[in-house]
N, C-alpha and C positions, 0 to 999 in steps of 0.2 A: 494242245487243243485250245481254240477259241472260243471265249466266254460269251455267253447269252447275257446278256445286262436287259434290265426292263425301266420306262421311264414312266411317270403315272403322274398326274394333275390330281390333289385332292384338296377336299375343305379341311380347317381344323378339326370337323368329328368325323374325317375318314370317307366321304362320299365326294367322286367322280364330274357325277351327275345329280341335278336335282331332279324332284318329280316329274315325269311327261318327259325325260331326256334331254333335261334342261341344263346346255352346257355357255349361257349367257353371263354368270357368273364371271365366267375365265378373264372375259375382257375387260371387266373392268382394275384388272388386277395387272397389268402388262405397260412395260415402261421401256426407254430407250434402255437403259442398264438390265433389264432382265432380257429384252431380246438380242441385245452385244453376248451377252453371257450364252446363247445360244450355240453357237461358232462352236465356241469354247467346249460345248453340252455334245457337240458331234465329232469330236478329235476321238480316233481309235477304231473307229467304226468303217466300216465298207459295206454292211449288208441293215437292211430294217427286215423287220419283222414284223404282219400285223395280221390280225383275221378282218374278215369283209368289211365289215363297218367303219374301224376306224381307218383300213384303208380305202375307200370309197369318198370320206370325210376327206382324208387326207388331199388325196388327188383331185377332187372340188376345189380344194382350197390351194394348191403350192401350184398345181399348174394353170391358173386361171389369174386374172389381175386383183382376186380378192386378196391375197398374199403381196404385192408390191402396195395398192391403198391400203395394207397395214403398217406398211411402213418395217416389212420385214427386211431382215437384211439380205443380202444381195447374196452373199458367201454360203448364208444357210438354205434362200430359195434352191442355188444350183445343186446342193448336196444332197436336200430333197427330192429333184428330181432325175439328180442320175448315178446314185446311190444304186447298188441292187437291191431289188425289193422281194420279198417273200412275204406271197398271202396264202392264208387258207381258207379255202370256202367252198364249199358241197354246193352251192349256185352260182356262183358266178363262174362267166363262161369264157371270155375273152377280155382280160384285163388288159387295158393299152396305156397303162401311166408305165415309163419308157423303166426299161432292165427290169421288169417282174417277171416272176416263174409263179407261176400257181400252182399248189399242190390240195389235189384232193381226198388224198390219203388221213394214215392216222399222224396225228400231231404231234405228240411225243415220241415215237420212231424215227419218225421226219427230223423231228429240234434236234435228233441226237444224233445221226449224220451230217448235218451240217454243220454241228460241231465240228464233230471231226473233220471237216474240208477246213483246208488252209486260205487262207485270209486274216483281216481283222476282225478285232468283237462285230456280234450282233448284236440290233439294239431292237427291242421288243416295245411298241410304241400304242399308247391308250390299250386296250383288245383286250377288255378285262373276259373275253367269254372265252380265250385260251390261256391268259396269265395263269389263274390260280390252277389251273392242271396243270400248267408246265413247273411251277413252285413245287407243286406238290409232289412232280416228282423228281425235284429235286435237278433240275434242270438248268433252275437262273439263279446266276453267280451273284449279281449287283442289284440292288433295286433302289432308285434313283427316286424320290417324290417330291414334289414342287408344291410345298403346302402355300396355301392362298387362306388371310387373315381373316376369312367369315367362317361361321358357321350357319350350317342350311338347314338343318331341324330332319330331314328326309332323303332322301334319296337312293342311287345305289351306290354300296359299299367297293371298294378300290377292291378288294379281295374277295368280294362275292365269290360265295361256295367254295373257298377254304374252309378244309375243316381242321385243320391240324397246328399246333402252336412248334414255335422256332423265335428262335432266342438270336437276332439278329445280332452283328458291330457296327455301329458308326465310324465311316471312315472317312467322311466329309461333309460337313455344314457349310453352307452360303447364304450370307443374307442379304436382302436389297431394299435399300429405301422405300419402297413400298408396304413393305412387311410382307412380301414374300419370301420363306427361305426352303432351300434345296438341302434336303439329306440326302444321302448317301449311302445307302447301306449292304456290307457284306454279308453274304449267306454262307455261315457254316457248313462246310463238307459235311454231308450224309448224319447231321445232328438236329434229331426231330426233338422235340422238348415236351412230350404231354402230360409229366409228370409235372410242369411249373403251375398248373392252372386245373385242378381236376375237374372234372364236371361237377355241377352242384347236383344236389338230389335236391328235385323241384316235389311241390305235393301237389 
């Protein structure tokens, strides 16, 4: 069976995004050595996975010349755009960023037959508004996060509406002259943790 792996942009305190959908931040944090590492970020993979927004974002951005004036590289733009892609999304009607299937169904049935079809990993990309249901249940193998050296005081949380604690391994750290670094992290088979962290009794 093929693993679901998820990749996530975060600050130091955990936020995506700042206020207002503010993903400005990102750029100033991006260097030739973090986008060579990129390539490197897509070996394994055959298929993306993303709900509307991030892939709406996405396909703005790789199939348009804002992706070559960044100075992206060549290897990663193709992979992005002819990768297969899976979105999900109850509005959108006709997605034309090349090899998508849209599914309108449920999420979690879905994730979990396409496991099972043969290929390589899926890579689950920004779409924190199906991430934390598919964590939860237990569905994503790897979770990959590219922490970026500010902290933003606000915004939204990488795992928004997670409620359940899990006791991650570290299976790779990267670091880049910039003071970005990429963890790695494996998700325990069918091991929920909420005995580590009780709830407090608030007054």
């Amino acid at each position: 069976m093929r693993e679901l792996h998820t990749s996530i942009i975060s600050t130091v305190d955990g936020f995506y995004e700042g206020p207002g959908a503010d993903f400005r931040y990102a750029d100033k944090f991006e260097e030739e050595e973090f986008k060579l590492h990129s390539t490197e970020h897509l070996k394994n993979y055959d298929t993306l996975m993303f709900a509307r927004k991030t892939y709406e974002l996405g396909q703005e951005y790789w199939t348009t010349d804002l992706a070559t004036k960044a100075d992206e590289n060549p290897i990663v733009i193709d992979r992005m755009n002819n990768f297969k892609k899976v979105v999900f999304s109850t509005t959108l009607e006709d997605p034309d960023w090349g090899n998508t299937t849209l599914y309108k169904g449920d999420v979690i049935e879905t994730a979990k037959e396409l496991k099972q079809q043969p290929g390589e990993d899926i890579l689950l990309i920004g779409s924190t508004s199906i991430r934390s249901g598919l964590l939860q249940a237990g569905l994503i193998d790897r979770i990959k996060i590219w922490y970026f050296p500010l902290i933003l005081g606000a915004g939204n949380s990488i795992f928004k509406g997670f409620d359940d604690r899990i006791k991650l391994e570290v299976m790779r750290v990267s670091t880049f002259y910039n003071g970005n670094i990429l963890v790695e992290y494996k998700v325990p088979v069918g091991q929920s943790f909420p005995e580590l962290f009780p709830p407090v009794a608030t007054s």
